[in-house]
N, C-alpha and C positions, 0 to 999 in steps of 0.2 A: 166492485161487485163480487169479486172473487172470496174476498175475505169476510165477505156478508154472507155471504153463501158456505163458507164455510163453517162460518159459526152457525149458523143453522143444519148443517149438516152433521157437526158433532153434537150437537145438542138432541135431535133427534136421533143419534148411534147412540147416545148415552143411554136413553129410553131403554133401546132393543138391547144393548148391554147387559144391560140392570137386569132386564128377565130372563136374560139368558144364565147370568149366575144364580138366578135365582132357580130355573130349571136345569143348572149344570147341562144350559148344551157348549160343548167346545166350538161347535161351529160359528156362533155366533158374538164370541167372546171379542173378536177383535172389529167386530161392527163400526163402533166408533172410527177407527181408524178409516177404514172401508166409506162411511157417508162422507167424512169430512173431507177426504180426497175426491172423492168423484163430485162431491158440491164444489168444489172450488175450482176443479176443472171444467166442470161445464157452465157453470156461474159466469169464470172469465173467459173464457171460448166462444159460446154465446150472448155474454157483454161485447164483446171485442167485434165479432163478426156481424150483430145486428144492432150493434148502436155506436161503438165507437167509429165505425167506416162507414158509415150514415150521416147525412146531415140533416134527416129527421130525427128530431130527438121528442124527449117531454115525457111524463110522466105516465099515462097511459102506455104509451110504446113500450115503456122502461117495465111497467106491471106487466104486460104480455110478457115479455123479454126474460123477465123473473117467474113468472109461472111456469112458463115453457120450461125454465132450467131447475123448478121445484120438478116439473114429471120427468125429464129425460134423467138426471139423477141417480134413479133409483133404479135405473136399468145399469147406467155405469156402475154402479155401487155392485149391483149383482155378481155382473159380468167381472168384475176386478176383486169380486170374494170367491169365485170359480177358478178368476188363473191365479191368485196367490197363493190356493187350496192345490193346484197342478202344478208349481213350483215345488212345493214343499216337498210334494210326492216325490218327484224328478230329483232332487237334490237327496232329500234323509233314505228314501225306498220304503215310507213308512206304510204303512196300511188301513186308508181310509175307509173298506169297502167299498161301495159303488160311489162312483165320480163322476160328474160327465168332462168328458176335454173338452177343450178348449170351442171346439166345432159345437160341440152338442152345447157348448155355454150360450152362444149365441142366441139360441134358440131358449133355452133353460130361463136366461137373464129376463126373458121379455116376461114371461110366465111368470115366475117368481116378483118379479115389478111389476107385475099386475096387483097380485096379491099384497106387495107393501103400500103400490097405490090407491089402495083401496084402506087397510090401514092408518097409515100414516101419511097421507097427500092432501087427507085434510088441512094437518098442519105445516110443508113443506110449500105446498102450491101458493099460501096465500101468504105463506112468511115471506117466500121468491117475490111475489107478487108486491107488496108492500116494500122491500128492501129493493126493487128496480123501479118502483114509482116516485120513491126519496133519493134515491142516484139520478132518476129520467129526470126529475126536474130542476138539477144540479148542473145536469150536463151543459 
């Protein structure tokens, strides 16, 4: 599930990528990287936690399972563009302007994953959905 998840995850950073070179924003230049790890981590997290250690399995459970991990996603994804962005800081002393740390990321992540949810969940929630219904019924 992980690796399903994460090829839907780059796939859709590729998107946001693309417009971000195209609007020269640097923030969002390493998106790609950013979806595809947070899809894969919570792909196989919650693969792992609500169907591998289950003995209900099947194909619905597997679409729930994968939908859930198209929306939580996109808050990891946030939150992991927030402390990469507070690393950099921390390491070069470069000068971002306003930041928020890591505390205020918290809070930031949910907001901002509203906003991609809303965007692009169209296409994450039912790619999730579809790639844990083809696992669920494998399993």
């Amino acid at each position: 599930m992980g690796l399903m998840c994460f090829g839907i995850g780059i796939a859709v950073g590729l998107l946001v990528t693309a417009g971000a070179y195209r609007s020269n924003n640097e923030t969002h230049k390493w998106f790609a990287v950013y979806s595809s790890t947070a899809s894969f981590l919570v792909g196989t997290g919650l693969w792992w936690l609500l169907m591998a250690r289950n003995a209900k399995s099947g194909g619905w459970r597997g679409a729930g399972v994968g939908a859930l991990s198209g929306v939580v996603a996109h808050y990891v994804c946030w939150y992991e563009s927030i402390l990469v962005a507070n690393i950099e800081i921390w390491i070069t002393g470069a000068d971002r302007g306003h930041l928020m740390d890591p505390f205020q990321g918290l809070a930031g992540a949910a907001v901002l994953s509203m906003f991609s949810l809303l965007l692009y969940g169209v296409i994450t929630v039912p790619a999730g959905a579809l790639a844990g219904a083809t696992l669920g019924r494998r399993k």
